[in-house]
Structure formats: C-alpha cells, structure tokens
N, C-alpha and C positions, 0 to 999 in steps of 0.2 A: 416383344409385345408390339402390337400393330401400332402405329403414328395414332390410326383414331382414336385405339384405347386406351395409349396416353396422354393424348387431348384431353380427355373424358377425365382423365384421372386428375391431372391437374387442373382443372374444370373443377373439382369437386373440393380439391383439395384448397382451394383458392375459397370457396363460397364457405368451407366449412373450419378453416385453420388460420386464414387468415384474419389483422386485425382490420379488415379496409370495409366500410360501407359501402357494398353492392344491393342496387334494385337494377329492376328491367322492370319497364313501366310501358305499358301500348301509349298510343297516340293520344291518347284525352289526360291520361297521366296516372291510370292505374297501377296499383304494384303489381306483377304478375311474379316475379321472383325477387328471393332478397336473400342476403350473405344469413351468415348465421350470427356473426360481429353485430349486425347491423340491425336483428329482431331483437339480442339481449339489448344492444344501447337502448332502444326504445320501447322494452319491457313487454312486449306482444308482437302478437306477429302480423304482419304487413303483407300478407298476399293479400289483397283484394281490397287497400286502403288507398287512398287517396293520396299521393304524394303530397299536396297541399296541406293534408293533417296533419304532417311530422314538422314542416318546414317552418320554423317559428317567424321567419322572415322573408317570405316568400313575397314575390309580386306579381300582382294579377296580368303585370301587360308582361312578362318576363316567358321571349319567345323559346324557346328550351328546344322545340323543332328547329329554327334556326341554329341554335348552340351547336346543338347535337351536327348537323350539317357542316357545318366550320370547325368540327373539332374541338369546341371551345371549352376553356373553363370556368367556373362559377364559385362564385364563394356563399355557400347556406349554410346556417343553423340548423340545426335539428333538436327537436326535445326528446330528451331524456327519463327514462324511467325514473324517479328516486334522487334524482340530481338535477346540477342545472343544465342550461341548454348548452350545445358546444358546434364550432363554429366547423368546418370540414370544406376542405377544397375538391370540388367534384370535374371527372375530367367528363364529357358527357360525347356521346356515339350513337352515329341513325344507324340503326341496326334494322332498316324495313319498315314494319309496321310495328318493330319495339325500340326502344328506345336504354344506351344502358348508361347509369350511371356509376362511377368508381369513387371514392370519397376517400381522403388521408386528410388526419387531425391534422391543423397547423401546429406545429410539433415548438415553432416562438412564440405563439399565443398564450400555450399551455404552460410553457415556461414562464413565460409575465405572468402569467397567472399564479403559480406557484410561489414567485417571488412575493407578489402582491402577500398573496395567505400568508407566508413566514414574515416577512412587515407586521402584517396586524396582528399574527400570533405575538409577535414580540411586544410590539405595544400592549396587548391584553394581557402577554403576562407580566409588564412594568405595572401598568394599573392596579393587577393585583395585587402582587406586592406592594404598591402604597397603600392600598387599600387594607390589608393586613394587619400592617401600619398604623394607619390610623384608628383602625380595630381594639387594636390593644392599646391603643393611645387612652380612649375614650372608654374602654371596659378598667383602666387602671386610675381613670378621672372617675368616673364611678363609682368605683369602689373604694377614693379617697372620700368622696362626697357621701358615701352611704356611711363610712366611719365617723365622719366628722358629727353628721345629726347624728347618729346612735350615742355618741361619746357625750352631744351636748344633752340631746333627751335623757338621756342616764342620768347626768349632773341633775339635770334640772329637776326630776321625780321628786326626792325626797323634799326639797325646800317648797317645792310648790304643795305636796302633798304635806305638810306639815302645815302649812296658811291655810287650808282648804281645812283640814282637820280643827286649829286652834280657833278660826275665824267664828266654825257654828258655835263652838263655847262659847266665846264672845256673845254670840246670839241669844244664843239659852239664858245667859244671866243677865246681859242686858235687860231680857223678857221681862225674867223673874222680878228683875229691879223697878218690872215699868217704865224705862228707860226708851218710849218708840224710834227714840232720831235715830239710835247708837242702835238699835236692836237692825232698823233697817239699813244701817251702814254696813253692818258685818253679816248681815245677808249680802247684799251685793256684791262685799269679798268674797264668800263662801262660793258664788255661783261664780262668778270670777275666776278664782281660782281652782273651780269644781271645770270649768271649761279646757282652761288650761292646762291642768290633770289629761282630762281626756284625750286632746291634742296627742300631747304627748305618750300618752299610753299608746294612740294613733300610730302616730310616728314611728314608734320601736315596734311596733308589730307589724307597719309597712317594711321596712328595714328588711327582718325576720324574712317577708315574704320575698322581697328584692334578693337578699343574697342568696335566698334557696335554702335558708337556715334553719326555718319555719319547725319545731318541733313539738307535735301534739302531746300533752302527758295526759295519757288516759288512764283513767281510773274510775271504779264505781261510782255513780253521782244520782241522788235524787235530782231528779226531771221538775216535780210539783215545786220541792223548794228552791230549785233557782230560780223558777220562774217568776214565786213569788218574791225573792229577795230582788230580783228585778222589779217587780213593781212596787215594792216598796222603798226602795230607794229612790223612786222617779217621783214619790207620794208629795214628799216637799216642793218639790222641780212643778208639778202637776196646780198645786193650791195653790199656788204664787201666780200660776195662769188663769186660775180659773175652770182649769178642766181637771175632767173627774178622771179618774182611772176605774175599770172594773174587769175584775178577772174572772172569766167562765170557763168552769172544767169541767167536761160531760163524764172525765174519770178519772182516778189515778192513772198517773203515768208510771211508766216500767221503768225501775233501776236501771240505768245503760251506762257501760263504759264512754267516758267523754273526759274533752278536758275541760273542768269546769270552770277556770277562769277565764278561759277564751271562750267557752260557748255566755257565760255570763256577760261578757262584753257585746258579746252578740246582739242579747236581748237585752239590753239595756241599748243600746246603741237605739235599736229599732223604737223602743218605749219614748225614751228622750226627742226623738225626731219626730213621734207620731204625735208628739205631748205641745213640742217648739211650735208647728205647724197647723194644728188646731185651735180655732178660734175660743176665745171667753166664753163658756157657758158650753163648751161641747164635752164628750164622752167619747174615750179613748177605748175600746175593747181588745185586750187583750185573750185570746181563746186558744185551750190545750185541751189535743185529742189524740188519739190512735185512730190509724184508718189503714187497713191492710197493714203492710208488714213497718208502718211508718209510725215515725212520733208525729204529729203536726202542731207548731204554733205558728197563730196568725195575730198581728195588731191592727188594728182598724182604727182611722182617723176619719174626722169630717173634713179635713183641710181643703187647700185649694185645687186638689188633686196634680196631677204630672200629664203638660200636652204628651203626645204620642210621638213627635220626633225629636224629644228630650229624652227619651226611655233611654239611649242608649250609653247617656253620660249617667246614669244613675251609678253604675259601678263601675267606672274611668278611675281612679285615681286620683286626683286632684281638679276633676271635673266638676262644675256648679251648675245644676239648671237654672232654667231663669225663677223659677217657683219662689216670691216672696213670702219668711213667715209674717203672720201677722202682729206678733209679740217684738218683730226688728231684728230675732236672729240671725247671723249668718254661721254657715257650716264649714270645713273645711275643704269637704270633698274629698275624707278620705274614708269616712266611718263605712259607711255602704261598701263599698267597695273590698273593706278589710272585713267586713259582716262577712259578705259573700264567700270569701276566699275561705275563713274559719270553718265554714258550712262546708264547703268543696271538699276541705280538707277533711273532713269527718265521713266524707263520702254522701254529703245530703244535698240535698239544694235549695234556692233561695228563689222566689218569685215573686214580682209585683202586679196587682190588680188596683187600676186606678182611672178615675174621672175627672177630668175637668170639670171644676165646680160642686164635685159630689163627695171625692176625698180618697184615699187610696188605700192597700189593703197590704202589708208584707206578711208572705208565709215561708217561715220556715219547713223545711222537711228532712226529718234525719231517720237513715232506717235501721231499726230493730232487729243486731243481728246475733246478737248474743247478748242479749238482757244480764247485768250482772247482778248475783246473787247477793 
C-alpha cells in the first residue's frame, strides 16, 4: 500500500476510532473539521461552529495563534451533551491558515472525580438507611398512638353514651315535674355529653381512615329517612339556638346502597355545624334532590360565612378556621374533614359555597349507580 494511502488510512482512522478531541479550526476560530469522539461528546456536529461555543472557559484575550506557534498546550472545558462539562488537555499546531487541535481527558481529574461520586454515593446511601430508620421508627410511634385513642375512644363510648342518653330522661321529667333549674341542668349535660359522643365517634372513624381500615357496610337505605332522621335529631340542638330547621324536597329520593350509619354522621355533622354557626332567629335549609345521574343534598346557613384563604383548612384534620360561632361553640376540626372522606368513600363528593358575611352552602353529591330495590 502507498505511504500516502496509509497516511490517509490512519488519518481516518484516528478522526473516526479514536477516543481524542480533534477540531481544525481556520484563523478566526472556525470548526472546519472535528474527530467523530469529539461531535458525540458535544451532542451535534461542529463543522461550521464557533470554537468559542463549546469552550465553557474560554478567554477572550487567550492567543491560540500564538499556542499553536509554540507548540503549546492548553487546559479547556468543553460542554457536553446530556452531562457536565469536562475538562481536556489540548496539544494545539499552526498548521497554515488551519489551526489543529488534539484533546486527551485528564484521565486524574476523572478519577477525583469518580472518587468524589462513590464518597457521596456512600453518604447517600448511609442517609438512607437512617432515613429508613427513622421511617419505621415513626410509622410504629403511630401506629402505637393510633391504638392508644381507638382503645380510649372505644372505652369511652359507652359510659359517655349512657350520660347522654340518662341525662335527657332527666330532662323530660324534670319538665314534667316543672322543675326549670334541674330541667335546664340536664340539658347542659345532655348537650355536654351529646358533644363528647360526637368527638369520640369523630375519633374512631378518624382512626378507621388513618390505619387504612375504613370499611363501608352497604346496604339498601332509604335516602328521604335519613335525611330526615338528621334533622330531627338536630330539632332540640336547633330550638335551644333559636334557629329553625326546614327540609325541602323537590322529590323522593331513590333507595341506594350506602352505609347508613356513616352517611348519617355525615348529615348530621353538616346540620349541627350549619345549626352551631347560625345566628338566633335564622333558618337553616336543608335541600334533597336528584339532578342527572346524582342524589344531591345541600344545608344552608346564614352564618358568618368562610374567608377564602381559610377554604383550605376546612377539611385538614384537626384544622380550625378563624370563623367564630356566634352561640361560643368550638369544633374539633375533625367532622368536615371525616364528612368528606365518608362522601369519597362512597365515591361522591362534597363541596362548599360560601360568603363572608352572607353564610355558606355544604353540598353533598353521591351518584346513582345501582338504586337498590
């Protein structure tokens, strides 16, 4: 084979095989050619680029014609496709009116470098693992604490629902006896401990939703009579404020699989709240309809309404806006919240419309999808 045409060959095989940053740049600093190494590192191709675009740390007084003259070498970054930039020792050659450039990774750099990542990988993965750690530290503190209330709320149920129960007796024959001081004493217990009831019923059904335990028992359930067993049980709650209760139903509502003690909570929850927050002398509306494939009940209060960057603690958890009732109640922060999730959980949802100063609106929505017989 001729000397030239193995010039050539190794010429080619040099731009196309090896790992070395080659350019040939004319005199102002144009690429005119470049290895094949040295397009993939910098993810495009570089005939007719600007050496100054790749060079992450170039400098503008940085005579490269002189270099080139002396032989000399250069230490440049170059940026990278997809990665970071990397630093390359360039040997640099006057080749005329072109100019060539040769470039080999600092091959100790990249080793610091390497070292550096396995350091931090190793700390990242110590972090984790305590991280872990403390994971299950705090899901097994939780889950003691999740037992501990369920185990007191449980205790607690029956004795407080038994005061709650014996108290209105109390009430009733107080009445009958004429008796007003003792009749109004065992009201106060009655709601007292009608509070504390609640709470607690709260509680275990937060619980329920915390452990992931939550289990709906559905069965056929008249719609019209819960609704009304809801607001008759808020009837007492309601006269003792002052506010009226009134239920409008544009129609019977459809027999639907639900679980009626938990959707009952529901509406009752919402009633008591629209009832607490509503001033002396107003009307609480309670409204049940169908609308497409939906049941819909809404409660309407006149209350103080809910500003608009309080919306979002409405169903928090143990969240409280600032919204004072005007009767002195306070709430727990957790009825809303376990409302909604009941609702979710039946696959419905729950939405508020409300004003400052005008009063607010809770509508339930659960849909219609096997009406039961």
């Amino acid at each position: 084979m001729p000397e030239e045409a193995i010039k050539s060959r190794m010429t080619d095989l040099v731009f196309e095989q090896s790992s070395l940053v080659i350019m040939v740049t004319d005199r102002q600093g144009v690429i005119r050619e470049a290895s094949r190494y040295a397009e993939e590192f910098a993810g495009r191709r570089l005939v007719g680029v600007n050496l100054t675009d790749i060079v992450v740390d170039f400098e503008a007084d940085l005579d490269l014609a002189r270099l080139a003259l002396e032989g000399g070498r250069q230490l440049m970054t170059l940026s990278g496709a997809g990665h970071n930039p990397e630093s390359f020792e360039f040997k640099i050659s006057d080749c005329g009116d072109r100019i060539l450039y040769v470039g080999e990774i600092l091959h100790e750099e990249r080793e610091a470098l390497r070292a550096h990542l396995l350091r931090l990988t190793g700390e990242v993965s110590d972090l984790n693992r305590e991280l872990q750690r403390r994971t299950a530290e705090l899901e097994r503190l939780v889950e003691l604490k999740s037992r501990f209330i369920g185990v007191t709320a449980h205790d607690l149920r029956n004795p407080i629902g038994g005061i709650h129960g014996m108290s209105e007796v109390l009430r009733q024959e107080a009445e009958t006896e004429g008796d007003d001081a003792h009749a109004e004493v065992f009201a106060m217990m009655h709601e007292s401990s009608g509070f504390m009831l609640s709470l607690v019923e709260d509680l275990l059904t937060a619980i329920e939703f915390e452990s992931g335990q939550l289990r709906l028992n559905l069965e056929p359930a008249d719609l019209d009579e819960l609704v009304a067993s809801a607001v008759r049980l808020n009837r007492l709650l309601a006269a003792r404020r002052g506010v009226e209760l009134a239920l409008r139903r544009s129609e019977s509502l459809p027999r639907m699989r639900l679980d009626r003690m938990k959707l009952h909570q529901v509406l009752n929850n919402l009633i008591s709240n629209a009832v607490k927050f509503s001033p002396t002398g107003a009307t609480v509306v309670i409204s049940a309809g169908t609308e497409n494939d939906s049941v819909i009940v809404s409660v309407a209060d006149s209350g103080p309404g809910i500003p608009p960057e309080e919306l979002p603690k409405l169903f928090t958890p143990f969240l409280r806006t600032t919204v004072m009732s005007p009767h002195g109640e306070k709430g727990t922060g957790l009825g809303l919240s376990i409302a909604k999730s009941i609702v979710d959980a039946h696959g419905g949802c729950m939405r508020v419309d409300t004003e400052v100063g005008i009063g607010s609106i809770f509508t339930v929505s659960l849909p219609v999808r096997q009406p039961a017989v």
